[in-house]
DOBAVEX-417430 format. One record per residue (C-alpha): residue in one letter; x, y, z; residue number from 1. Coordinates in nm, 4 decimals. Example, Ala and Ser with C-alpha at 12.3 -4.5 7.8 and 13.67 -1.06 7.14 Angstrom:
% DOBAVEX-417430
+------+----------+----------+----------+------+
! voke !        x !        y !        z ! palo !
+------+----------+----------+----------+------+
!    A !   1.2300 !  -0.4500 !   0.7800 !    1 !
!    S !   1.3670 !  -0.1060 !   0.7140 !    2 !
+------+----------+----------+----------+------+
% end
This chain:
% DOBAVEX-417430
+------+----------+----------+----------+------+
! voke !        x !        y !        z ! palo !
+------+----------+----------+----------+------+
!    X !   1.2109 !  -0.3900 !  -0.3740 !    1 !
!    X !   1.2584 !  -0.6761 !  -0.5841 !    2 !
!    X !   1.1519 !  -0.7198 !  -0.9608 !    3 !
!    X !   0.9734 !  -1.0484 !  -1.1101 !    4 !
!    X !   1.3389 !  -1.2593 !  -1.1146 !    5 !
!    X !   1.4071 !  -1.1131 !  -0.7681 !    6 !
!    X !   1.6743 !  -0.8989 !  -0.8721 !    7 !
!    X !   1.7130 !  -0.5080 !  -0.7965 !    8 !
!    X !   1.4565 !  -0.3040 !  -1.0148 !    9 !
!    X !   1.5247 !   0.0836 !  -1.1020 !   10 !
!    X !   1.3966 !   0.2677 !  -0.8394 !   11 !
!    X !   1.2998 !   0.5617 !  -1.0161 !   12 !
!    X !   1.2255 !   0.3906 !  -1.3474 !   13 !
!    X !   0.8128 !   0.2882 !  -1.4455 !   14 !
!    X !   0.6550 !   0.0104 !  -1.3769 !   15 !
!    X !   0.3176 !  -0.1428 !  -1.4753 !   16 !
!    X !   0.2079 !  -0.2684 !  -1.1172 !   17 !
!    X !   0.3310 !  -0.1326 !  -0.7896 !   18 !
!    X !   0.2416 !  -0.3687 !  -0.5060 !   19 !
!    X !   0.2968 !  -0.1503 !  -0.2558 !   20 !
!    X !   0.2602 !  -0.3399 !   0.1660 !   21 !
!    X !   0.2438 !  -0.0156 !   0.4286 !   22 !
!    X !   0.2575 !  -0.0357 !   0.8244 !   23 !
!    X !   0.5116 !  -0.0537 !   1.1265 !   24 !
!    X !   0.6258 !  -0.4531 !   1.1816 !   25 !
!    X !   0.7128 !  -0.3089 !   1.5188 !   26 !
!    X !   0.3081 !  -0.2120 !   1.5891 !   27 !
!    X !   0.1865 !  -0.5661 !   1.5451 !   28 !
!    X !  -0.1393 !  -0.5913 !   1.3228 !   29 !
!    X !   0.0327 !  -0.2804 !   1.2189 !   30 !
!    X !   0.2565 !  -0.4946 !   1.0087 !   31 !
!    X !   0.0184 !  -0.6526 !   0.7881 !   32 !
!    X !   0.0453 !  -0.4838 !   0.4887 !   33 !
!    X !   0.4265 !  -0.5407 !   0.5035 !   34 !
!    X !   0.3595 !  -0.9342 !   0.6079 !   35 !
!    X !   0.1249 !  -0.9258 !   0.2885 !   36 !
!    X !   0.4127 !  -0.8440 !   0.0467 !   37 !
!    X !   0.6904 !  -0.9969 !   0.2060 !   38 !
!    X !   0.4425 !  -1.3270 !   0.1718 !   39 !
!    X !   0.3178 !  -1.2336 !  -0.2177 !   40 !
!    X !   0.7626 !  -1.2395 !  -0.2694 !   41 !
!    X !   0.8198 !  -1.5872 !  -0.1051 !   42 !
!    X !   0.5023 !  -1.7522 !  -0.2767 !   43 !
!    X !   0.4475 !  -1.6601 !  -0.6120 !   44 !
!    X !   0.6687 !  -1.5782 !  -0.9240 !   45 !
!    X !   0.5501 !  -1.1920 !  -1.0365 !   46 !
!    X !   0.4636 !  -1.0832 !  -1.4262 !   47 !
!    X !   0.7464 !  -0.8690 !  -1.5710 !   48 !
!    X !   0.6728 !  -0.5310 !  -1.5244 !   49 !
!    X !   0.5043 !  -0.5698 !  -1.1406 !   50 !
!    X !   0.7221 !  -0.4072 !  -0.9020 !   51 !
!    X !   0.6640 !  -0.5573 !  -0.4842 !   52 !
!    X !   0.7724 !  -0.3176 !  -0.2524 !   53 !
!    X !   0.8177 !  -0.2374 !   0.1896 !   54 !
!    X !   0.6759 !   0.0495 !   0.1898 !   55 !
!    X !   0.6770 !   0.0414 !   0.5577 !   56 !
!    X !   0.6317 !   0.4140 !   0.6967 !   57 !
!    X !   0.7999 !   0.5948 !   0.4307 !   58 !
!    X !   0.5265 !   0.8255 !   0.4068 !   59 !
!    X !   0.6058 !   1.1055 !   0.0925 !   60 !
!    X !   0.9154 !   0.9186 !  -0.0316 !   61 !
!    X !   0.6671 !   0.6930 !  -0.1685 !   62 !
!    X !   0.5986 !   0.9821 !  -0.4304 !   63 !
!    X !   0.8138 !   0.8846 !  -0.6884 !   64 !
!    X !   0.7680 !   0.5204 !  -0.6815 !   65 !
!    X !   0.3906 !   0.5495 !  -0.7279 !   66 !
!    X !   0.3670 !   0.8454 !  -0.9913 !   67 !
!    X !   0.5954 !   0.5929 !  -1.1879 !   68 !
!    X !   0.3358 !   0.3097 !  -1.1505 !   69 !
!    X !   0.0239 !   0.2715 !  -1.4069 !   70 !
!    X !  -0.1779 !   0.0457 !  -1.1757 !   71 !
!    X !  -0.1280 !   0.0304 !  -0.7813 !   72 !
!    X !  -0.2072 !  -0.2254 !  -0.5286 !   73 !
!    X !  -0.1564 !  -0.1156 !  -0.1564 !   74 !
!    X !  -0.1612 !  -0.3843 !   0.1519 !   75 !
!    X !  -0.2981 !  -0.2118 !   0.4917 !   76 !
!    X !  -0.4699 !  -0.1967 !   0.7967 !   77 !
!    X !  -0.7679 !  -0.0128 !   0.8085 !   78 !
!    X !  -1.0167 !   0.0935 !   1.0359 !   79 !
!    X !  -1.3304 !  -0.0302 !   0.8747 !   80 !
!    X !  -1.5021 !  -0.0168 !   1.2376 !   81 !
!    X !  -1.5980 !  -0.4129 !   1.1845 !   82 !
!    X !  -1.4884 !  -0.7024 !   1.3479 !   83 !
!    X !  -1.1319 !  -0.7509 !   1.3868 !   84 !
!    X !  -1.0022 !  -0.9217 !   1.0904 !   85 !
!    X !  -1.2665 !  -0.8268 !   0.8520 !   86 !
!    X !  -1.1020 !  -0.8049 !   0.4814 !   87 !
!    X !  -1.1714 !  -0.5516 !   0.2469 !   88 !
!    X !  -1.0899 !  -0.4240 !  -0.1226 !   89 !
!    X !  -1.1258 !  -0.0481 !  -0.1963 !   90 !
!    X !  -1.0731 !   0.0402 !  -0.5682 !   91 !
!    X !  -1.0279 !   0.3714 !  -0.7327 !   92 !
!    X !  -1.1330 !   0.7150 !  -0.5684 !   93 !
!    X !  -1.2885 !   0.5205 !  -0.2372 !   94 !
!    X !  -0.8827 !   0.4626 !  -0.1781 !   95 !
!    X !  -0.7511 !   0.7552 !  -0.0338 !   96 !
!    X !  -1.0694 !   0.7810 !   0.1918 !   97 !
!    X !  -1.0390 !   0.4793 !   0.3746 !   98 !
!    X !  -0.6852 !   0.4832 !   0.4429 !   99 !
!    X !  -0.7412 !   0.8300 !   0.5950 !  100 !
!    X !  -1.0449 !   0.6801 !   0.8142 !  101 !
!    X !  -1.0189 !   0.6715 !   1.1645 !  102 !
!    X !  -0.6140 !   0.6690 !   1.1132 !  103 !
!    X !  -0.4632 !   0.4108 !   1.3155 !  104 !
!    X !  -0.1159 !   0.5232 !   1.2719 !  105 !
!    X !   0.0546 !   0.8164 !   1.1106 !  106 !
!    X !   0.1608 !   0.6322 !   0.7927 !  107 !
!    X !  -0.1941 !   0.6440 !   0.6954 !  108 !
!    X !  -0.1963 !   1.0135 !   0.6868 !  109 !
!    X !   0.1229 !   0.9890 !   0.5136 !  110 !
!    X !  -0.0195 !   0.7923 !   0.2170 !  111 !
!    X !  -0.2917 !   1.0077 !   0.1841 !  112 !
!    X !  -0.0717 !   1.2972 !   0.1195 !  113 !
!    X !   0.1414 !   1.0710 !  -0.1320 !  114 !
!    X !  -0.1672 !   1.0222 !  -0.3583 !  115 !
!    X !  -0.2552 !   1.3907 !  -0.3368 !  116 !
!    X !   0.0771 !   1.4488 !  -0.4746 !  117 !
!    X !   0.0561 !   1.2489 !  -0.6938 !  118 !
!    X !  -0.2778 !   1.3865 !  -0.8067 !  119 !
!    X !  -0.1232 !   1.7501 !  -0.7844 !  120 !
!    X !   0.1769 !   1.5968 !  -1.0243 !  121 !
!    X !  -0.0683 !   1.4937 !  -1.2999 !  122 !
!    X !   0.0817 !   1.0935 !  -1.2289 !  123 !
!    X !  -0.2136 !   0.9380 !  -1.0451 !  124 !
!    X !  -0.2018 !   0.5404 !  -1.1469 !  125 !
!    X !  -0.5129 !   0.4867 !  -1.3632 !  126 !
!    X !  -0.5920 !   0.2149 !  -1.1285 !  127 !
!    X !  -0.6085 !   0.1765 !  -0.7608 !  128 !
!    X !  -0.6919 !  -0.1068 !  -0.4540 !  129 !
!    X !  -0.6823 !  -0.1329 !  -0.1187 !  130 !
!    X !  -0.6453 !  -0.4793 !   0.0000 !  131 !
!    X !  -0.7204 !  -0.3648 !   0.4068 !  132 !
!    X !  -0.7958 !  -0.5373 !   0.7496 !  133 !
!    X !  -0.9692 !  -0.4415 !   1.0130 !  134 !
!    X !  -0.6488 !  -0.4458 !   1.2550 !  135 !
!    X !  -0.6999 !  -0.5942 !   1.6273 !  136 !
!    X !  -0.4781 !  -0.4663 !   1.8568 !  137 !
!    X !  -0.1743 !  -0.2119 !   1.7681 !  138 !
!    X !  -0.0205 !  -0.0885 !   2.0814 !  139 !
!    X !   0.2319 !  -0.3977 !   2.1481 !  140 !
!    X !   0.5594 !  -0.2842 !   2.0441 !  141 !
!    X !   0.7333 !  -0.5497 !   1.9418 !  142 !
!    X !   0.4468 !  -0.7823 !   1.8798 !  143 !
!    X !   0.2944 !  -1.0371 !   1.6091 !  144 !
!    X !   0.0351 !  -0.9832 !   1.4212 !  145 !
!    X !  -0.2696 !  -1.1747 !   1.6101 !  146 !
!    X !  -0.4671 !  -1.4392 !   1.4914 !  147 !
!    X !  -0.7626 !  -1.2694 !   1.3250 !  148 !
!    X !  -0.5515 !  -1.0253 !   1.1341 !  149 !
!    X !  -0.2525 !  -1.3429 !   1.0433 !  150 !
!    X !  -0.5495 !  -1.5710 !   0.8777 !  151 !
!    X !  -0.6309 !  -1.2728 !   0.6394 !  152 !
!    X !  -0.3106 !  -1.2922 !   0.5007 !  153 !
!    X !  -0.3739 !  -1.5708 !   0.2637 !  154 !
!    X !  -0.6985 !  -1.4585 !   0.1596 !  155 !
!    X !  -0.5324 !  -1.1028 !   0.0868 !  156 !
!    X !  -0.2814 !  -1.2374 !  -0.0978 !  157 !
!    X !  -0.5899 !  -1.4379 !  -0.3094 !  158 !
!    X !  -0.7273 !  -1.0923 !  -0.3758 !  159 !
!    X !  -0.3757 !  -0.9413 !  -0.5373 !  160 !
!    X !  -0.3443 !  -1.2613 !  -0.6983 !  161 !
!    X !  -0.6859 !  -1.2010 !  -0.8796 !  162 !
!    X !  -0.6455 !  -0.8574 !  -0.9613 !  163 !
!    X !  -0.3024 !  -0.8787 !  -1.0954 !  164 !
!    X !  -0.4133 !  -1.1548 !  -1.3513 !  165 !
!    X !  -0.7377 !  -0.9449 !  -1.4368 !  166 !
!    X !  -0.5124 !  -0.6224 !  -1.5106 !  167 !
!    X !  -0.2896 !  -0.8526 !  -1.7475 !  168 !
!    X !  -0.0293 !  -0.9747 !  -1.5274 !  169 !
!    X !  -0.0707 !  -1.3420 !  -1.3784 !  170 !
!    X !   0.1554 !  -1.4706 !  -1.1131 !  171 !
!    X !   0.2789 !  -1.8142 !  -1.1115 !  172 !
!    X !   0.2937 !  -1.9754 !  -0.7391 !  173 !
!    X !   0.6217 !  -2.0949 !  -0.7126 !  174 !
!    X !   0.6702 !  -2.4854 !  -0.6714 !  175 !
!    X !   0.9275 !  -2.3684 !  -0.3442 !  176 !
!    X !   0.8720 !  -2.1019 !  -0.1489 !  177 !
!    X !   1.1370 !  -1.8388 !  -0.1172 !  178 !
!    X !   1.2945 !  -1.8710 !   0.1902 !  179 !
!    X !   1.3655 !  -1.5097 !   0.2249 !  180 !
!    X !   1.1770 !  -1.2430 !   0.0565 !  181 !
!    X !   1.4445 !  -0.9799 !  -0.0202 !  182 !
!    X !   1.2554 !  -0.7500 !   0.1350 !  183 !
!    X !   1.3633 !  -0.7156 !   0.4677 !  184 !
!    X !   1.6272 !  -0.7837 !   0.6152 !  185 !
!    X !   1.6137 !  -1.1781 !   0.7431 !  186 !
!    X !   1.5608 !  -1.0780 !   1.0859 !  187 !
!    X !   1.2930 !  -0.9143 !   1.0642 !  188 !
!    X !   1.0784 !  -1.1208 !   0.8757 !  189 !
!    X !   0.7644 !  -1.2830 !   1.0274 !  190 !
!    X !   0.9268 !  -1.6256 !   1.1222 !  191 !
!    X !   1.2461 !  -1.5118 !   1.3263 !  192 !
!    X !   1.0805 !  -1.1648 !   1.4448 !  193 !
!    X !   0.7816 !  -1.3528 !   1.5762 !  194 !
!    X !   0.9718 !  -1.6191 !   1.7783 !  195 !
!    X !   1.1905 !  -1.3353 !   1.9648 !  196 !
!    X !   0.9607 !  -1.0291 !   1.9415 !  197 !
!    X !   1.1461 !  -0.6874 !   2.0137 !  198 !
!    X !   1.0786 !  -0.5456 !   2.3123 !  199 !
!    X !   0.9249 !  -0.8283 !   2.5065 !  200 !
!    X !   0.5994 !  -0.7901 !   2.2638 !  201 !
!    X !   0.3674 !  -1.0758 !   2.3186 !  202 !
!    X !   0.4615 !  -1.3347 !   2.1293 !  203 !
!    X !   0.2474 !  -1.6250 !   2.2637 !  204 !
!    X !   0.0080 !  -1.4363 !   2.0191 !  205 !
!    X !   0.1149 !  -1.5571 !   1.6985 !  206 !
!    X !   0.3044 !  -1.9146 !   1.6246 !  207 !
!    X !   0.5553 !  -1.7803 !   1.4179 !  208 !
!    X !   0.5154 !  -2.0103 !   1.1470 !  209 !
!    X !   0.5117 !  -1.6932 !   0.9237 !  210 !
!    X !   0.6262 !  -1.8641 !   0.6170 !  211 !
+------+----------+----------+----------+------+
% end
């Protein structure tokens, strides 16, 4: 979790936008939502008071980071049953039904229950998205994120970029991208992951010129 400055933010403390990526790196097009955020970090310079986040598979421990949030933003995949890397933005209520859709992975599930807690808790944010892909292929452990589901990662990150500044909160694309997110750990971002995949995944899939 890093704040606007990319310095450690209160964990527990409020924010005004969560940008919150979900999925298992080790799943490939699994990993997009996480690829989404750790990309959003390294490119652009965030408003004060917009909080980026792995929320990887975390599942209810998410609970207190998004009842503290007024506004949320959540990177995915989705089954939308279209073509693989169809994009797609979900606002408001429509949010916790499509990430329980067809569930591709039990960290949907997961995040479904974290909203209805949060509804249960009274601390819903007052504004929702779902920036999603239609995922192509998820059982490669160890694998990139293929080529349909990689070129929706700039035009997902468009989508945040849009949103944020129409909520209040414009980001400034840095002149030098980060080289490191502070995210993840180095290893395990897109560039060195992809060019030794875990697990023998199969990385002639994806170029890994993540960032």
């Amino acid at each position: 979790m890093i704040s606007p400055a990319g310095t450690a933010l209160d964990a527990e403390g409020p924010c005004e936008v969560l940008v919150l990526g979900i999925g298992n790196l080790l799943w490939a097009d699994e990993g997009f939502g996480v690829r989404c955020v750790e990309r959003l970090a390294c490119l652009y310079e965030m408003a004060p008071g917009v909080r980026l986040m792995d929320g990887g598979t975390q599942g209810l421990y998410l609970v207190q980071y998004v009842t503290t949030a007024r506004r949320l933003i959540v990177f995915d995949a989705i089954d939308y049953d279209q073509p693989p890397g169809t994009l797609r933005v979900v606002h408001g209520d429509a949010v916790p039904r499509f990430m329980g859709c067809r569930k591709m992975s039990l960290h949907q599930t997961g995040f479904q229950d974290v909203l209805a807690a949060a509804d249960l808790l009274g601390s819903v944010p007052e504004a929702m998205a779902l920036i999603g892909v239609q995922a192509e292929h998820l059982d490669d452990w160890g694998g990139p994120l293929r080529p349909s589901v990689a070129a929706c990662l700039e035009p997902a990150l468009d989508e945040a970029v849009a949103l944020l500044a129409a909520w209040g909160f414009p980001c400034r694309r840095r002149a030098q991208p980060l080289p490191h997110s502070a995210l993840l750990d180095p290893s395990l971002e897109r560039t060195p992951f992809e060019r030794a995949p875990l697990g023998g995944g199969s990385g002639a899939w994806g170029n890994g010129e993540g960032l």
